[in-house]
C-alpha positions in Angstrom: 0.0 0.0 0.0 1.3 3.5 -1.1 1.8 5.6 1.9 2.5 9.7 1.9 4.6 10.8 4.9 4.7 14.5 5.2 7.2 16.0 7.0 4.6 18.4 9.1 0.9 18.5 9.2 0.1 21.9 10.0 -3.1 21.8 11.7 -1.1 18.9 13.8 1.5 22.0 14.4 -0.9 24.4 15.4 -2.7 21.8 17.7 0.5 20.6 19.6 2.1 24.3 19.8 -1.9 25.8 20.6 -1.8 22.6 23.6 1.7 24.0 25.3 0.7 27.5 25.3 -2.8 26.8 26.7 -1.3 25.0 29.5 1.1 27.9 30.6 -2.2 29.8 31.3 -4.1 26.5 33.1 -1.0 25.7 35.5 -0.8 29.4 36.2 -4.3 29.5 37.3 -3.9 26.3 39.4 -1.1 28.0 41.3 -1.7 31.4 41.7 -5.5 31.9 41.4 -7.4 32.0 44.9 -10.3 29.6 45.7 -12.8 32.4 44.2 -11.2 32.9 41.2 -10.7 29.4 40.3 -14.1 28.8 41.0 -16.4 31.6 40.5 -15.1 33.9 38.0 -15.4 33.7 34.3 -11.6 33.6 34.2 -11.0 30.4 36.4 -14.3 29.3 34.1 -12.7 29.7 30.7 -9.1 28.2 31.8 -11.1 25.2 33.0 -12.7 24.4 29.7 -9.7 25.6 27.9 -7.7 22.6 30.3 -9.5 19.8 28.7 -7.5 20.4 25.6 -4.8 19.3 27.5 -5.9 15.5 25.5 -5.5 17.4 21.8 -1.6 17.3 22.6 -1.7 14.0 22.9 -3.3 13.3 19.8 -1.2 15.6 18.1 1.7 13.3 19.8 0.3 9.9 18.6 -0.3 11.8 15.1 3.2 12.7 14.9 4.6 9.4 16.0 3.3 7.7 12.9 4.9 10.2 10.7 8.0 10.2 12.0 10.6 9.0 10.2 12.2 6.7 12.5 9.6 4.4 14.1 12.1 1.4 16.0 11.2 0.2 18.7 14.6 1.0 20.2 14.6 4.2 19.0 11.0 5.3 20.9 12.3 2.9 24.0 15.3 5.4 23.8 13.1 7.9 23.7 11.2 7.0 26.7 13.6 6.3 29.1 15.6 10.0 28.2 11.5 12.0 28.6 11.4 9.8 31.5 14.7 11.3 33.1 13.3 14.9 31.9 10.4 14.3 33.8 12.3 13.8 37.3 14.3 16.4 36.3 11.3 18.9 36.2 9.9 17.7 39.7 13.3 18.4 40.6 13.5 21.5 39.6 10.0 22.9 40.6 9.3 20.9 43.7 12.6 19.4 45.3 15.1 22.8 44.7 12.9 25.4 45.6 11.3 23.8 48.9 14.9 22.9 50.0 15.9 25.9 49.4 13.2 27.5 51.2 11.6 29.8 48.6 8.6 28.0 48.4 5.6 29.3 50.2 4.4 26.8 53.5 0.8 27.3 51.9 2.0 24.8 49.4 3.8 22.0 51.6 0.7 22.6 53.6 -1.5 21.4 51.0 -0.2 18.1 51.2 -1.2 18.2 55.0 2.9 18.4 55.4 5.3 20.8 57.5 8.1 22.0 56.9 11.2 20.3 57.0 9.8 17.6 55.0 11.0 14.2 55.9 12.8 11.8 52.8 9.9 10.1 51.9 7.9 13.1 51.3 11.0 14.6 49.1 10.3 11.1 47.2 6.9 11.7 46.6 7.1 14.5 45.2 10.2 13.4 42.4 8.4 10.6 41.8 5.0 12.7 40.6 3.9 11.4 37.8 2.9 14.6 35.7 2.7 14.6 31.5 6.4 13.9 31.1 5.8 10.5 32.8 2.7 9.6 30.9 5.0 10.5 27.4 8.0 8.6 28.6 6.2 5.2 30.4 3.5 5.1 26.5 6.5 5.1 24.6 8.1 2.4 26.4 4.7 0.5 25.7 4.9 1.5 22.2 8.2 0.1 22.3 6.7 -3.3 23.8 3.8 -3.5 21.5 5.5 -2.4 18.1 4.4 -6.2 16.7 0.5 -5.2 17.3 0.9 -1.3 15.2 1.3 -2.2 12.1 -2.9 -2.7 11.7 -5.3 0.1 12.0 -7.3 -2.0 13.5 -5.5 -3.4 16.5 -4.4 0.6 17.2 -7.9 1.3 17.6 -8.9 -2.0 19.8 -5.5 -1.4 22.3 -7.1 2.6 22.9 -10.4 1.2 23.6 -9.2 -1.5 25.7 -6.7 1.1 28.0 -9.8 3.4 28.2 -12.1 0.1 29.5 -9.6 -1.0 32.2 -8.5 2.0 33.3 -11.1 2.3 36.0 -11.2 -1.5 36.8 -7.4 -1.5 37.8 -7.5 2.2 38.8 -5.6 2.1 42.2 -3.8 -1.6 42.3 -1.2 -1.9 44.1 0.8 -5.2 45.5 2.4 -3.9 48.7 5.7 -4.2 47.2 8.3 -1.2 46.5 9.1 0.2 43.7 6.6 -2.0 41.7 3.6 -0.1 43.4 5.0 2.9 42.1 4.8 1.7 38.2 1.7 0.3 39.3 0.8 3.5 40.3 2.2 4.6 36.7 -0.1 2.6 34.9 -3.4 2.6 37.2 -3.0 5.4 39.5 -6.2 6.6 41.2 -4.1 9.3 43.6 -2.7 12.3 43.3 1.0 11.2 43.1 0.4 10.1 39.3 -1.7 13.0 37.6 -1.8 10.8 34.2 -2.1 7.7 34.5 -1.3 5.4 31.1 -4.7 4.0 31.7 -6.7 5.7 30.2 -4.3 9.1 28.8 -2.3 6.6 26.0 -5.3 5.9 24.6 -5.4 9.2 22.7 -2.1 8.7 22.1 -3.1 5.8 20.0 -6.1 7.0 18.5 -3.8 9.7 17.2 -1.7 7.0 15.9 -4.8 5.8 14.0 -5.9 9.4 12.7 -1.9 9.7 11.5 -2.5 6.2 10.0 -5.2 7.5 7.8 -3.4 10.6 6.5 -0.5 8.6 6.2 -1.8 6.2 4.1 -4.4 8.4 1.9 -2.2 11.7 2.5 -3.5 15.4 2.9 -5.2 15.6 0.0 -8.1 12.9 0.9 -8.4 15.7 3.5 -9.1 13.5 7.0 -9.2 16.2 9.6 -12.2 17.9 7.4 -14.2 14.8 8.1 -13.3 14.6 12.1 -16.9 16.5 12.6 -18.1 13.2 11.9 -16.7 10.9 14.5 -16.3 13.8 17.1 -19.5 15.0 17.7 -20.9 11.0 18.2 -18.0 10.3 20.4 -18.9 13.4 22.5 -22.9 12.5 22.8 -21.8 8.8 23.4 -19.3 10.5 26.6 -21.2 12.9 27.6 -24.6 10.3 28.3 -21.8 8.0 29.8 -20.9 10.6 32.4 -23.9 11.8 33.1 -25.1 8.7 33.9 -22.0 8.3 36.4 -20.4 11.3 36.5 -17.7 9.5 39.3 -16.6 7.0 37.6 -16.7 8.1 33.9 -14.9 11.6 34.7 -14.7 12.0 38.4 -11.6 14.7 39.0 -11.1 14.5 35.6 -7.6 13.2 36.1 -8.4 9.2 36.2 -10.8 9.0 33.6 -13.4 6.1 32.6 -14.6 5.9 29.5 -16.6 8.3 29.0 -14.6 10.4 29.8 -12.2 9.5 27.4 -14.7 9.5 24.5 -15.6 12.6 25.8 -12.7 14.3 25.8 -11.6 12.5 22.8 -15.2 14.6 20.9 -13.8 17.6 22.1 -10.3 17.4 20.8 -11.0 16.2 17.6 -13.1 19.2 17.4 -10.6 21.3 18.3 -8.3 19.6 15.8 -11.1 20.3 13.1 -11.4 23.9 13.7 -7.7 24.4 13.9 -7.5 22.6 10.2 -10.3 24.8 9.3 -9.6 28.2 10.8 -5.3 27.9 10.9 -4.8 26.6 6.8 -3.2 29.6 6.1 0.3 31.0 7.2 -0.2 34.2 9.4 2.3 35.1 12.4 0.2 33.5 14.7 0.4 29.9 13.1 4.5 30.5 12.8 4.2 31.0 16.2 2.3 28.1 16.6 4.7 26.1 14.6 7.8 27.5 17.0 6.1 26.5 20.2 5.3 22.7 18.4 8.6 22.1 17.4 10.1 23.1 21.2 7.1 21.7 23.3 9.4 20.0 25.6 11.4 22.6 26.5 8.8 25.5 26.4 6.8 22.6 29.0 9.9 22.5 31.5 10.6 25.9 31.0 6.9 27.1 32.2 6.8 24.8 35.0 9.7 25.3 36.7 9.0 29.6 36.0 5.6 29.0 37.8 6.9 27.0 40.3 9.7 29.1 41.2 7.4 32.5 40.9 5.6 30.9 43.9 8.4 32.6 46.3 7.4 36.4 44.3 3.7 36.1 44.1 2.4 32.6 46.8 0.5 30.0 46.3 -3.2 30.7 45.1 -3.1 34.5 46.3 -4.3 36.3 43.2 -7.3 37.5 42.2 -8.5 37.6 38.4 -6.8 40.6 37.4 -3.8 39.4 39.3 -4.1 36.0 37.8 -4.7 37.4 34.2 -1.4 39.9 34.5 0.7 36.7 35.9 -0.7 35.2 32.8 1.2 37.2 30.4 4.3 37.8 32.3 4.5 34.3 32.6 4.2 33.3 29.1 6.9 36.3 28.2 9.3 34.9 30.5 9.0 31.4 29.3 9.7 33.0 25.8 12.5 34.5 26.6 14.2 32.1 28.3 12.9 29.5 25.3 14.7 32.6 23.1 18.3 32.1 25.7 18.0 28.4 25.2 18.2 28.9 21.2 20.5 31.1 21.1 22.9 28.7 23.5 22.0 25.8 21.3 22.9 27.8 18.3 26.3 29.4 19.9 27.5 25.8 20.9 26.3 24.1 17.7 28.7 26.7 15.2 32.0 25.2 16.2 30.9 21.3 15.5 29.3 22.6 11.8 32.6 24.5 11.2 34.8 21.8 11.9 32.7 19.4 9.5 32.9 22.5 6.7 36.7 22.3 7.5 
């Protein structure tokens, strides 16, 4: 079978670069917004909804997987293992340093009914949270382990479906054992150590393998994403009846889904994708600037984290109001640029003498 492989999809670009600037304006909220604002005003309201886009960059992920031109399963175990180490490396840097330090505000140990000093274990627990960066790193390593089963649309589609079925049956199983519990926890979490769980959140990882199937196979021009309408809007009346029927267990804290949630959320984001390919198909500054922040989402991810973390010692934890939270907003997402704008330039400095010496 002929397949097409382009190098970028651009609504794909826009979605995965939209996804990491979105985000700096949800954690923001999360960590400086009061109770009120995050609850009763229209600008905790909007950065809610806005958060369950948080699911598009993992489509966009599973999408761009596919396309990519090395597909081993070495290579995306690799892969894995070095996200993995990013991802302790973050919680490192926006948990560990600062509250060792003491720059972090007591309002935020306190949340986790702790005092300060905190004891080893508690230092551990916090390394050890499982945020996005896990979830990326632990579903390639699966990838890695089921690379016989991706080579059929088919059985793409029936491993998503199954992760989003079990998630809730294994959701919190645990075998008393160290360090096993903790992958456990990885895969099936149902606490707050392990944000994203890999049951259910790599399930839209792989149905964006499927949708990057598609367009890899029948290319742009058969023109897939106009047609996600289709799919999307049953997917989000199947999940929404699902989770209104059992709001707990289909969606609960929205963190450890069931499966309505995931269908749900899965409606919504292929939406989101649609009107992206619809509204973004032309180049204007804004997509370029899309396309920048797709092309460094790692980085830009670390970048804002460990900035909103580390502004916690300026500003507190969950202090402002929505005007405070709103201005924070933008002078968070211009420091993350520039110091995304300092990490380029250092990456370009240090790569002139290697590309000089290979012209010489």
């Amino acid at each position: 079978m002929q397949t097409h492989t382009p190098a970028r999809i651009h609504a794909i670009d826009s979605g995965r670069g939209l996804a990491v600037l979105l985000m700096v304006l949800v954690h923001t909220l999360w960590m400086y917004a009061d109770h009120s604002t995050q609850t009763r005003s229209w600008l905790g309201t909007l950065v809610h909804i806005i958060g369950k886009g948080s699911a598009a960059f993992l489509i966009c992920m599973g999408v761009s997987l596919v396309l990519a031109r090395n597909q081993s399963a070495s290579y995306r175990a690799l892969r894995g293992l070095f996200i993995l180490a990013l991802g302790f490396m973050l919680n490192s840097l926006k948990f560990v340093l600062p509250i060792a330090m003491g720059v972090m505000p007591h309002a935020f140990i306190q949340a986790y009914g702790w005092q300060a000093p905190l004891t080893f274990t508690q230092y551990q627990y916090l390394l050890f949270t499982g945020d996005i960066l896990q979830l990326a790193g632990v579903a390639l390593l699966l990838l890695a382990l089921a690379q016989p089963l991706l080579t059929k649309k088919r059985y793409i589609v029936m491993l998503g479906l199954m992760m989003a079925a079990c998630a809730k049956v294994f959701a919190g199983m645990q075998l008393g054992i160290t360090g096993l519990d903790y992958l456990l926890r990885l895969l099936f979490s149902d606490s707050w150590q392990v944000y994203f769980p890999a049951f259910p959140w790599m399930s839209f990882i792989l149905f964006g393998m499927f949708l990057g199937r598609l367009i890899s196979e029948r290319g742009q021009d058969a023109n897939i994403l106009a047609r996600l309408p289709w799919v999307a809007v049953p997917l989000l009346i199947i999940g929404g009846a699902l989770c209104y029927t059992n709001f707990s267990y289909h969606f609960g804290d929205f963190f450890h889904l069931g499966p309505g949630g995931v269908f749900y959320l899965l409606g919504i984001n292929l939406l989101l994708l649609w009107a992206i390919h619809t509204l973004l198909n032309k180049p204007t500054t804004f997509t370029r600037l899309l396309s920048y922040c797709s092309r460094r989402v790692t980085s830009l991810y670390i970048i804002q984290w460990t900035l909103i973390c580390w502004g916690m010692a300026l500003v507190g934890y969950k202090t402002l109001n929505s005007t405070q939270t709103l201005l924070a907003m933008v002078c968070t997402l211009a420091a993350t640029f520039t110091v995304q704008q300092l990490v380029d330039l250092a990456r370009s400095f240090l790569a002139r003498p290697s590309a000089a010496a290979f012209n010489n």
